[in-house]
TIVEXZA-644098 format. One record per atom (N, C-alpha, C): x, y, z; residue in one letter. Coordinates in steps of 0.1 Angstrom, whole numbers, plus 5000, padded with zeros to 4 digits. Layout:
BEGIN
XYZA ...
end
This chain:
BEGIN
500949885000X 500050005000X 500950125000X 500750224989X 501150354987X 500850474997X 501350555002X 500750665010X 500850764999X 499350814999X 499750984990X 499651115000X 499951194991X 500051294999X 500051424988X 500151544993X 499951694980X 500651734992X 501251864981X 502551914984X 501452074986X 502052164992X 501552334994X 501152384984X 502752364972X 502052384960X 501052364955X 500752214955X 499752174944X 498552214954X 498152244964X 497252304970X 496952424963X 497652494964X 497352664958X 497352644951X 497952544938X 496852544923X 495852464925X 495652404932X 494352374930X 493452464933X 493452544943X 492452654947X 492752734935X 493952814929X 493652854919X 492552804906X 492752674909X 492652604890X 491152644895X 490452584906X 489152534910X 488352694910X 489252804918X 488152924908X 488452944898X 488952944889X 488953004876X 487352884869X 487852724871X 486752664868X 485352764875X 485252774884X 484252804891X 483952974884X 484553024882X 484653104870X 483753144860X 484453054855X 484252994842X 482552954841X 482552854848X 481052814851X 479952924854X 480153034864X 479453084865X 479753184848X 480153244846X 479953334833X 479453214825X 479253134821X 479053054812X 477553054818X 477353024829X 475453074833X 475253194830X 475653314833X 475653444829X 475553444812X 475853394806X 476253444790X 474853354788X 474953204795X 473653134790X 472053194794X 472253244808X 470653334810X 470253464798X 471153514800X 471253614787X 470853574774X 471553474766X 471253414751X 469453314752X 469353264765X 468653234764X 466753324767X 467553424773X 466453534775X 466153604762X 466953634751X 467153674735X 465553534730X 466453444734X 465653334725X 464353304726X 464253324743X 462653264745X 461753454746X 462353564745X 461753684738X 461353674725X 462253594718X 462053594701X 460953524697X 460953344705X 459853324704X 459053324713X 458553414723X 457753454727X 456753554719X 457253644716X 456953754711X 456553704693X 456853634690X 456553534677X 455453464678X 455153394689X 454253354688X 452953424692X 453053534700X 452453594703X 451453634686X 452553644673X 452153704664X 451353584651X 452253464661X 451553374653X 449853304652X 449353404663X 447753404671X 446853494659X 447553514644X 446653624644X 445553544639X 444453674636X 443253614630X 443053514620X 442653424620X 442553314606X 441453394594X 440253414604X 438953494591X 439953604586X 440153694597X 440253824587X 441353834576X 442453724575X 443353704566X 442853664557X 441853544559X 441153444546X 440053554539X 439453594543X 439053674540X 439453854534X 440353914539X 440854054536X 442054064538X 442953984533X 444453974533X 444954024546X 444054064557X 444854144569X 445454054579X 446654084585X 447354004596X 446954114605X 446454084615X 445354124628X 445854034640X 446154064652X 445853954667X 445053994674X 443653914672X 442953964680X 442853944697X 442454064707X 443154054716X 441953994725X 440553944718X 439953874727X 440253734724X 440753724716X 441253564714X 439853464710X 438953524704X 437353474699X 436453504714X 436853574721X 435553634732X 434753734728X 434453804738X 433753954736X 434054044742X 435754034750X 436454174752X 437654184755X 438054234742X 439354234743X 439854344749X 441054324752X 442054414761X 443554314761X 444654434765X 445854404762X 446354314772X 446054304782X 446154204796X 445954064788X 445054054777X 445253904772X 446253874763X 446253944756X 447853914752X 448953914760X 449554004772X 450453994781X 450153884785X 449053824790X 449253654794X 449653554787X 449153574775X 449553494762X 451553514760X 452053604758X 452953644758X 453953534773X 453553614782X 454253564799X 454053414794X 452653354790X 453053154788X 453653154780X 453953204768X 454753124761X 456353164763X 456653264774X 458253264773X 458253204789X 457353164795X 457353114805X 457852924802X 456752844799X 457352704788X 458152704783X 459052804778X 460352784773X 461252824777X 461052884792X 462452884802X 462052734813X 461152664809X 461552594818X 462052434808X 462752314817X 463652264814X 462452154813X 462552044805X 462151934798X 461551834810X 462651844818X 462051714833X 462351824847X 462051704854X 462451764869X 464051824872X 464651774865X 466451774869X 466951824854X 467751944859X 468751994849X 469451914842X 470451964829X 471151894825X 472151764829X 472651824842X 473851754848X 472751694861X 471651634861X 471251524867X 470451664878X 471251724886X 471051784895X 469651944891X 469452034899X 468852144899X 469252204887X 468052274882X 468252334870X 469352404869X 470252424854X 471452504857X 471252624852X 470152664849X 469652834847X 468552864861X 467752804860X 466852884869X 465952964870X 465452974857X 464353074848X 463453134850X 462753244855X 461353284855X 461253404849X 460053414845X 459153534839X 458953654852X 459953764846X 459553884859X 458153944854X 458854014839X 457854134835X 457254074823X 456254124817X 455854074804X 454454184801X 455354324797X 454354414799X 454354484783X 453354514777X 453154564764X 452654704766X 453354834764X 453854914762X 452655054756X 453454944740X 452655044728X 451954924719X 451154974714X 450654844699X 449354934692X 449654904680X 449054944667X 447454874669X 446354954670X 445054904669X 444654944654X 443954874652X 443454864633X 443154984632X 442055074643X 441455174639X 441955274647X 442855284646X 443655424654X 444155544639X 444055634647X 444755754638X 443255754625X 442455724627X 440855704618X 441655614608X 441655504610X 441955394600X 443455414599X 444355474597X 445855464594X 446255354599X 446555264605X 447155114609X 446355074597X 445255054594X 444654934590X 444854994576X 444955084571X 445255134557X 446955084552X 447555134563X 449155084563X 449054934557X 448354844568X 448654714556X 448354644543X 446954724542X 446254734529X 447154754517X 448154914525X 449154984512X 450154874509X 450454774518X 451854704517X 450954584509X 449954504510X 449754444500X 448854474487X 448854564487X 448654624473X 449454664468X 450654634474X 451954724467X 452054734454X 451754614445X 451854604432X 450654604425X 449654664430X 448254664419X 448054784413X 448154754397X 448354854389X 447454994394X 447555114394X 446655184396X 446355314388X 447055294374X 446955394364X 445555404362X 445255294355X 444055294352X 442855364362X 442555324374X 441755404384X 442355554386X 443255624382X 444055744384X 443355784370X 443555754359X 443055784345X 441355834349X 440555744356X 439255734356X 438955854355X 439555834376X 439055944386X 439556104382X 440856064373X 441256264366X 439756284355X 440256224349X 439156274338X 438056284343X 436956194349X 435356214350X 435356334361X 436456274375X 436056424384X 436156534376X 437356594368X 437356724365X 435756724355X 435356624349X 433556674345X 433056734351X 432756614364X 432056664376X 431856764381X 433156824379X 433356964390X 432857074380X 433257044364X 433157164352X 432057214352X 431257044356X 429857094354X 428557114368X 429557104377X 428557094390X 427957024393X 427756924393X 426856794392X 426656794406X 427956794412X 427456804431X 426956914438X 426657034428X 426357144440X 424957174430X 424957184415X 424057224413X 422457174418X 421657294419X 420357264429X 419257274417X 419257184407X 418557164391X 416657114401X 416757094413X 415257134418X 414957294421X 415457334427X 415557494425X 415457554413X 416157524405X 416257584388X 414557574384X 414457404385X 412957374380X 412057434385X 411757444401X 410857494403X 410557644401X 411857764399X 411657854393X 410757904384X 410757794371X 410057804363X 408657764363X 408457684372X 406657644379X 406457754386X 406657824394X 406757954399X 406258084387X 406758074378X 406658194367X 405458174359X 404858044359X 403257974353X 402357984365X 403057994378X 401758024391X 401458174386X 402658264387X 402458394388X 401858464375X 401458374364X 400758444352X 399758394357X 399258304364X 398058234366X 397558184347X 396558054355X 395558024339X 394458114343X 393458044326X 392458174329X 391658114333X 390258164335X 389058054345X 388058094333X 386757964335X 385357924327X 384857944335X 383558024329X 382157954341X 381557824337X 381857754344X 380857604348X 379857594345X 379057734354X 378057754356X 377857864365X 376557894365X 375858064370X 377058094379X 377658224383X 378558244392X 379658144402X 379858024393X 380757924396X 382157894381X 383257954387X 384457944380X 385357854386X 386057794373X 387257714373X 388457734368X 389157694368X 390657754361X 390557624351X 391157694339X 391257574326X 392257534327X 392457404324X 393457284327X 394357354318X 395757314324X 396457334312X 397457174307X 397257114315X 397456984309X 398756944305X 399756974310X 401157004310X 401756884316X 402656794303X 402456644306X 404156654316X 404156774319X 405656774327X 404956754340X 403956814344X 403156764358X 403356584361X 402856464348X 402756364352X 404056314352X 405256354347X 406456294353X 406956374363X 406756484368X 407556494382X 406356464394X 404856414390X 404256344399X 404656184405X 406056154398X 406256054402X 407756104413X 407956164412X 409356204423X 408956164435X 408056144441X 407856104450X 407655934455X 408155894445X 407555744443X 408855674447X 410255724448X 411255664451X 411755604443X 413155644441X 414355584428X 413855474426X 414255384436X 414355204431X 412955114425X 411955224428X 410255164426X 410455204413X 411055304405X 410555314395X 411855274382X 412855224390X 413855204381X 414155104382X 413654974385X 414254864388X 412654764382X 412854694373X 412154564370X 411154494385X 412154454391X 411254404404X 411554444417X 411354594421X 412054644435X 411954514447X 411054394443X 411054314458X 412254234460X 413454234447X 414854114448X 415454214449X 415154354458X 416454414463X 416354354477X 417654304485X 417954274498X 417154324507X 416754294517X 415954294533X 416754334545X 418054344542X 419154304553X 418854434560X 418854404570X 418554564580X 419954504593X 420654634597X 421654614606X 421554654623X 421854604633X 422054734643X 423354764640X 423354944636X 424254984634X 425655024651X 424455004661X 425055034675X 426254984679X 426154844671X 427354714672X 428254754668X 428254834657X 429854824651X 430154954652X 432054954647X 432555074652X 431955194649X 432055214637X 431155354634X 430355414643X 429355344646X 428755414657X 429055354674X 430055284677X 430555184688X 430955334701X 430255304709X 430955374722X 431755294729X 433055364733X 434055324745X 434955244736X 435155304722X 435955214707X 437655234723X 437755124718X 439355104722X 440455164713X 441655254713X 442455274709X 444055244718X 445255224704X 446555214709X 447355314706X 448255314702X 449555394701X 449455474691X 448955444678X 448655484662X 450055404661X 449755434640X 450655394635X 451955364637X 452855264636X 454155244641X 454955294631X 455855374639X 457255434629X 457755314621X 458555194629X 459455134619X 458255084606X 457355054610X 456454954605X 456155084588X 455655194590X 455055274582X 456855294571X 457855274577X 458955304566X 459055174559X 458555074564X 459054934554X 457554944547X 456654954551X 455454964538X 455255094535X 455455184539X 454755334531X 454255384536X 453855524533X 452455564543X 451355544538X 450355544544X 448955514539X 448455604530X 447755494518X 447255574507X 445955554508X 444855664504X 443555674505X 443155554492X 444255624483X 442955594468X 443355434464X 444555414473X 445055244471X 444055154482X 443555274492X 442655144495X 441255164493X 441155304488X 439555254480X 439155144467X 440655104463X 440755004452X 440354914456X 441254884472X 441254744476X 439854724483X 439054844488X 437654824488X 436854744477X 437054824462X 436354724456X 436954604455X 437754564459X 438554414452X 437954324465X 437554364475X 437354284490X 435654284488X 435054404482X 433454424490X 432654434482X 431454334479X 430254354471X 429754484467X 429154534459X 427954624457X 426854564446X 426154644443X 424654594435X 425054544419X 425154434417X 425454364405X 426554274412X 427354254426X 428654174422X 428154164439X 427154134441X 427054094461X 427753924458X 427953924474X 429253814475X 428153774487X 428553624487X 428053524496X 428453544509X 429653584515X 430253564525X 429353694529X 429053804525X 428653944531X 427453934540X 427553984549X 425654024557X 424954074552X 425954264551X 425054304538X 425454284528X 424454274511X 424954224500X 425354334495X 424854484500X 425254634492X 426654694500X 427454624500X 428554684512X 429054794505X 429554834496X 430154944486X 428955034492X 427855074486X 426755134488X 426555204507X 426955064514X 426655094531X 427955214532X 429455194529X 430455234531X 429855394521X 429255404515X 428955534510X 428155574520X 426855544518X 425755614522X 425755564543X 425855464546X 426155434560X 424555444567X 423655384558X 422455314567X 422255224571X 421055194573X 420955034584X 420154944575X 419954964564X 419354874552X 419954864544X 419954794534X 420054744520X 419854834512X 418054834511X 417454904505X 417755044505X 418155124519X 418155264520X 419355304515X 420755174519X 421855264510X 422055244494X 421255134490X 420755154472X 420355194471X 419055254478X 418055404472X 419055534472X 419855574486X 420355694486X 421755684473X 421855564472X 423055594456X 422055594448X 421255584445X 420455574431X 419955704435X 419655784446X 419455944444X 420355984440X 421555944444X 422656074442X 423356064428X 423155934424X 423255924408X 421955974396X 420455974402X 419856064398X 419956234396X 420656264410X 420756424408X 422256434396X 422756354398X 423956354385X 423556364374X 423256304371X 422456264359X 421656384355X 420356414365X 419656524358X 420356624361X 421156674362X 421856824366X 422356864348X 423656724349X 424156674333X 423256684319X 421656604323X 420956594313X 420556774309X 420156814323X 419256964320X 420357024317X 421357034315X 422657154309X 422857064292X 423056924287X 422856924280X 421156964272X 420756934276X 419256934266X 419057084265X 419357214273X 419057374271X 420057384261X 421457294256X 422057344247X 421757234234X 420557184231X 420857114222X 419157184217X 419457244202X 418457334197X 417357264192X 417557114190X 416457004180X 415756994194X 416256994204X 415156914216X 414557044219X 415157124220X 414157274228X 413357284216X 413557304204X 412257334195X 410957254201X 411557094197X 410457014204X 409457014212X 410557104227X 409757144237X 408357254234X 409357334227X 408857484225X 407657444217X 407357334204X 406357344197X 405057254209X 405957214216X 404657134224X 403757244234X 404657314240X 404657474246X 403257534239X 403757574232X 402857634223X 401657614218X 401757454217X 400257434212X 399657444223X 400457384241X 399257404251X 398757514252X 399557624249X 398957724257X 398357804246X 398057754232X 396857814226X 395957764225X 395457614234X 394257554236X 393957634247X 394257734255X 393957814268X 394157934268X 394457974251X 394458124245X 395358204254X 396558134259X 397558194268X 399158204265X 399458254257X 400958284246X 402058284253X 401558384268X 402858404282X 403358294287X 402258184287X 402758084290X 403657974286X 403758044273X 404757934266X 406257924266X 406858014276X 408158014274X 408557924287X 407657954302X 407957904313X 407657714315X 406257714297X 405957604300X 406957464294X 407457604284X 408857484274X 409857444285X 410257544294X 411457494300X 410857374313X 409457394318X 408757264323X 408957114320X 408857144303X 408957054299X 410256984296X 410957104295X 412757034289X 413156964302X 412557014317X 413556974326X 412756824333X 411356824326X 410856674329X 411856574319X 411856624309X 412356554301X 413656494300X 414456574308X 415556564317X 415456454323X 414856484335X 414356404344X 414056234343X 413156224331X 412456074324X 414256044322X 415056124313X 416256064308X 417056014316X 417056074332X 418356044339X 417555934349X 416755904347X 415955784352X 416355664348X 416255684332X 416655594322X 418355544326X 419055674329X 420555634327X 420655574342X 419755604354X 419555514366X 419555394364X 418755324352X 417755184355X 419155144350X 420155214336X 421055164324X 421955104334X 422655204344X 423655174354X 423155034365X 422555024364X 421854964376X 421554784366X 421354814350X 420954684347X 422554644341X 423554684343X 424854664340X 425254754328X 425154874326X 425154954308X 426155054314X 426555104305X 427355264311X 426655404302X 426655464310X 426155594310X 427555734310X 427955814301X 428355894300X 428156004309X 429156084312X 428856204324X 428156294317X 428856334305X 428156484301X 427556404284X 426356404279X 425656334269X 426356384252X 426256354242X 426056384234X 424656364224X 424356404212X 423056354210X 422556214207X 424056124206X 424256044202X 423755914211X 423955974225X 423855924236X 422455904245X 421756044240X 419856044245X 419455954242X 418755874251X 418155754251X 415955824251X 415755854254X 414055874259X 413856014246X 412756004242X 411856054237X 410956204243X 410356274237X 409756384246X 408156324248X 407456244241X 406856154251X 406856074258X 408156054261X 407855914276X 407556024289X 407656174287X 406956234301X 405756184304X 404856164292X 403756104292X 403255994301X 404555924300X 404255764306X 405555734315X 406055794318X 407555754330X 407855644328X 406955554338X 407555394342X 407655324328X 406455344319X 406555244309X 407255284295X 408255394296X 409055424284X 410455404293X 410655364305X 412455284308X 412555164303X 413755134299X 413955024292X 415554964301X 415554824304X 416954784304X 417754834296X 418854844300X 420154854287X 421454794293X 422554714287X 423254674292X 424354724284X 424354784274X 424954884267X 425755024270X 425655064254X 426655244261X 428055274261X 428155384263X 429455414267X 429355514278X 430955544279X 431255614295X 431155504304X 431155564314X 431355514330X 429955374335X 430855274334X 429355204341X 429055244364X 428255164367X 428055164379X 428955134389X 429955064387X 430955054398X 431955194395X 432355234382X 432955364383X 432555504387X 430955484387X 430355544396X 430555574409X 430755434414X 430455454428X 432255474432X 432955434419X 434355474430X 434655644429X 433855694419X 434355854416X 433355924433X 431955824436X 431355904451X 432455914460X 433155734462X 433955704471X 435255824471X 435755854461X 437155944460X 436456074462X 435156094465X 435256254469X 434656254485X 434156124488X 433856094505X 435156114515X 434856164526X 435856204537X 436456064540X 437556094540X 438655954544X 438455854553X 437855954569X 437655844582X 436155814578X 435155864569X 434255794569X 433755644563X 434855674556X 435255564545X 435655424551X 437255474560X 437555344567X 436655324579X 435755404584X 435555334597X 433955214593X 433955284577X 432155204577X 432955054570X 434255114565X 434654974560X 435254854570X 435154944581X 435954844598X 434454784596X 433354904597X 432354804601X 431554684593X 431954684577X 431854584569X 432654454572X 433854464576X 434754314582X 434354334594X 433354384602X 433254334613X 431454244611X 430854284605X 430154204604X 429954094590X 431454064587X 431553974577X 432253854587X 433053904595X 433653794602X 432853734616X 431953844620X 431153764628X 430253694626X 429753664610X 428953544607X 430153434606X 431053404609X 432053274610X 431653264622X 431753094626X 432153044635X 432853064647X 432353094660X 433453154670X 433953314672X 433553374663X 433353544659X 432753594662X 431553594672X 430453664677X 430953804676X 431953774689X 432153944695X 433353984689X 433353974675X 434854024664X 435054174667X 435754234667X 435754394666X 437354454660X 436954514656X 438554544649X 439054664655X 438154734666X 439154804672X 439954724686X 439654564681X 440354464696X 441654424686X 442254444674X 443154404669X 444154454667X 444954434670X 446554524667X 447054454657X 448454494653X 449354414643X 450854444644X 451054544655X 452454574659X 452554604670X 453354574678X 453554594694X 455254604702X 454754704711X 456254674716X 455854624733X 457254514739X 456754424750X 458054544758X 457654524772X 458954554782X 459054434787X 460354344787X 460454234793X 461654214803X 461154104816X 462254094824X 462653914824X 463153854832X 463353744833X 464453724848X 464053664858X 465053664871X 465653514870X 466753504875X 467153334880X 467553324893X 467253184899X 467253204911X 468453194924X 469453224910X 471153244913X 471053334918X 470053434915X 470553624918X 470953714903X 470653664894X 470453764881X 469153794877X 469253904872X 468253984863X 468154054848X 467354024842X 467754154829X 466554144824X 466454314816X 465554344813X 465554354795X 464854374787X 464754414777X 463754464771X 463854564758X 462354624753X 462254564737X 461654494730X 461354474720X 460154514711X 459954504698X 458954574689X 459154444681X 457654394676X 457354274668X 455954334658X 456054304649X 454854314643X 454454244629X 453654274623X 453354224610X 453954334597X 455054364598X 455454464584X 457054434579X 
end
């Protein structure tokens, strides 16, 4: 048997060697809590982004997380929880015992897991939610819609289509036939009447009151029924939730938000009259996003008004400058009012008649647009469709047309859309994907002012060595 023994020296290297190992070991925990706090922030914060919405992507290309997670109230506390489990699971270690058999050799927990700032869809009046619209439409041509909207608006404006008050004008001239008055018969003994004057411009603006779609549409009963509570959605939503607005880094990698790139993508996402889509609640969504009623019917009637007043403003400036139709008028003029021996009246009664006549025509260019035809802004003669008798008979001288030239119905409604205020635009269109995705499955209480798409977390992580660290990160969809 050997006796051993250690010498002084090898003592003091050993104490040497044994801290430097010890050292060693601990910075090597040190460098490892750290790399591993990078890692489970990375995917924490990833997965966080990996929750987004499934509808509203499959449906409107948008990457969205919604923050009720399919409830009915969202708030940012549910994502912080969402967040804190998943970097929580991934600091901790596979079994009961660390690597080396013993106690875990990090020691991991979740301090902070606090979210900051985050992008809500409908912050800044739609800017988040336009921002992603701009980044995937990045490449859809848009000359063409730029061509449309230069040329027809400058019509519009040349000719006033939106301001002129062509009921005002007309009634002027009903006014100037009160104040000549007709002349009166006796009946009988001390009993007078006023003689008809029979002025077939009376029986077509006796129908103005009968409403656009009753008289321009083949079967007004296969227009939609859909009636909304509009209280539900954002537009009119009290206590709307808002975040940070738009994110800087996020707005330099896509762009800033363009109006007229996403009224494009409006039409490319949302039905209107001729092109309703199955997935929709309502089938006139183009139309709601204009006019913003609680029916079908009321936001197709109010565009079929407002393409009526286009129309006749258009028709009554063409037809006063076109000399074959005013004769027309004038010889019709004329003969009424020498069956009533009244000559005064024939100048107030021709322009009665030109502006009925108007009237019957831009009816016609109503039903044209509406049966799929296009209708021109400003007419030529080439272009008059009605006759100076269909005043006679309104309903039964429109005809289908699926024909024409100029502008059809959806160019219509993008030239309303490009002169409508911006936030009213996006917020009726929040409220169109909010009641498209609450007819899915699990969607009840969808809201898109519960959705973000960018966020920044403040995060900590302790070990139960005695380390800490903190860090701030920004994750998003851009």
């Amino acid at each position: 048997m050997r006796r051993g023994y250690i010498t002084v020296f090898l003592s003091l290297s050993l104490t040497l060697i044994l801290s430097l190992v010890f050292t060693v070991i601990e910075g090597a925990r040190i460098s490892a809590i750290r790399m591993k706090f990078e890692c489970v922030a990375d995917i924490g914060m990833n997965s966080v982004l990996a929750e987004y919405h499934r509808e509203l992507l499959k449906q409107y290309e948008l990457l969205f997380v919604d923050m009720s997670y399919g409830g009915s109230h969202p708030e940012i506390a549910n994502t912080e929880a969402h967040l804190r489990n998943y970097m929580q699971k991934n600091l901790q270690t596979t079994g009961d015992k660390g690597l080396f058999g013993g106690k875990d050799f990090l020691a991991m927990d979740v301090g902070m897991a606090k979210i900051g700032e985050y992008s809500i869809a409908s912050d800044d009046n739609g800017a988040v939610l336009k921002r992603q619209v701009t980044d995937y439409m990045n490449d859809y041509p848009l000359g063409a819609v730029l061509e449309l909207l230069n040329s027809n608006i400058g019509l519009l404006q040349q000719f006033g289509l939106d301001s002129t008050d062509v009921g005002a004008w007309r009634q002027g001239y009903e006014s100037q036939i009160e104040a000549i008055g007709l002349p009166e018969e006796e009946i009988e003994e001390g009993k007078f009447e006023k003689v008809p004057l029979d002025n077939p411009a009376d029986i077509a603006n006796a129908t103005r009151g009968s409403g656009v779609l009753n008289l321009v549409l083949d079967d007004p009963s296969s227009v939609s029924a859909v009636k909304v509570d509009l209280g539900n959605y954002l537009s009119r939503r009290s206590g709307r939730l808002t975040g940070t607005g738009v994110c800087t880094e996020a707005a330099s990698v896509s762009g800033e938000p363009n109006d007229l790139v996403f009224q494009t993508y409006l039409f490319e996402k949302c039905g209107y009259h001729g092109k309703e889509l199955e997935k929709a609640l309502m089938q006139y969504q183009m139309e709601y996003i204009l006019m913003g009623q609680d029916t079908d019917w009321q936001n197709l009637e109010q565009v079929a008004k407002r393409l009526l007043l286009w129309r006749e403003v258009a028709n009554v400036l063409y037809i006063l400058s076109d000399s074959t139709k005013v004769a027309e008028a004038q010889a019709m003029a004329t003969a009424l009012t020498a069956v009533i021996l009244l000559p005064a009246l024939a100048e107030p009664v021709k322009y009665t008649i030109l502006f009925a006549w108007a009237y019957v025509e831009s009816l016609q260019d109503v039903k044209t647009l509406l049966s799929g035809g296009r209708v021109p802004i400003y007419k030529t003669a080439a272009d008059w469709k009605t006759g100076i008798n269909c005043i006679k008979n309104v309903r039964g001288s429109l005809e289908s047309d699926s024909g024409g030239s100029g502008l059809n119905y959806k160019e219509y409604l993008q030239v309303m859309l490009f002169l409508q205020d911006s936030r009213k635009t996006a917020e009726r269109a929040m409220d169109i994907m909010e009641m498209d995705i609450r007819c899915t499955p699990g969607n009840a209480g969808f809201r898109m002012d519960g959705c973000f798409d960018t966020y920044q977390a403040h995060l900590s992580v302790a070990s139960r060595f005695g380390y800490s660290y903190e860090m701030t990160r920004r994750y998003g969809f851009y």
